[in-house]
C-alpha positions in Angstrom: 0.0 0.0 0.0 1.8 3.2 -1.5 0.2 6.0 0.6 0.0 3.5 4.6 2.3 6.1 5.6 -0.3 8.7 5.2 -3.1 6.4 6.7 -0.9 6.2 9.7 -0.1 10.0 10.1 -4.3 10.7 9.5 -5.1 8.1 12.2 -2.5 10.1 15.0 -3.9 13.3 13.7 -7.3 12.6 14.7 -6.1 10.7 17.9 -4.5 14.0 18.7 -7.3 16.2 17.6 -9.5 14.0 19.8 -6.9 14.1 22.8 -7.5 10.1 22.7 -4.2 7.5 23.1 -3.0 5.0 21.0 -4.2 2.2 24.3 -8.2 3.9 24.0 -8.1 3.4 20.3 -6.5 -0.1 20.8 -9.3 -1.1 23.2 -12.0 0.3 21.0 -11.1 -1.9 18.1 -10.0 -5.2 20.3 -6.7 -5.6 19.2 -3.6 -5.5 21.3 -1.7 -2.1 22.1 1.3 -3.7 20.6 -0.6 -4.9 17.6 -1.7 -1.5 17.1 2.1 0.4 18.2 3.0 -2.1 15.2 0.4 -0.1 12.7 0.8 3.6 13.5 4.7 2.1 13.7 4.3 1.1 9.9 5.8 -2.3 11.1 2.8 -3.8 10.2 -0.2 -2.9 7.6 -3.7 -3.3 9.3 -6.1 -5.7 7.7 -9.7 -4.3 6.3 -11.6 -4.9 9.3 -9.2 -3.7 11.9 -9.0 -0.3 9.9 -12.5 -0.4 9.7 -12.6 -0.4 13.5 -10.6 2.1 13.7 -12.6 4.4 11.5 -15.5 3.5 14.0 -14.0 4.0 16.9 -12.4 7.5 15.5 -16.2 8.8 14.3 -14.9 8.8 10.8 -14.6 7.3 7.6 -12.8 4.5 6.2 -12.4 6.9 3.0 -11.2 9.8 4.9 -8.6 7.3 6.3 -7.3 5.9 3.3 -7.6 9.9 1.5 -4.9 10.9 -0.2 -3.3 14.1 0.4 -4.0 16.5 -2.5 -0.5 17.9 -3.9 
């Protein structure tokens, strides 16, 4: 996936913007804080329905996750 950089950096954005942690978010989708670390790490890419939790949990899209930035 070409832009998972820019998923990552939308996801901590709104995390931010929403004063939330990385540990709330991971609770909210059930996956594992480390599992998670691993995605907004880029170690790891997160399957369909994990970023579709995510999305969920965040009170946004799965398009405006997956956006890319405009030049």
């Amino acid at each position: 996936m070409e832009n998972k950089t820019e998923i990552v950096n939308i996801i901590k954005e709104v995390l931010q913007e929403q004063g939330r942690s990385q540990r709330w978010l991971a609770k909210k989708c059930g996956v594992h804080y480390t599992t998670l670390n691993g995605y907004l790490s880029n170690k790891q890419q997160p399957p369909a329905d994990v970023l579709y939790k995510i999305a969920v949990a965040l009170g946004c899209s799965m398009d405006s996750l997956i956006r890319e930035k405009a030049a």
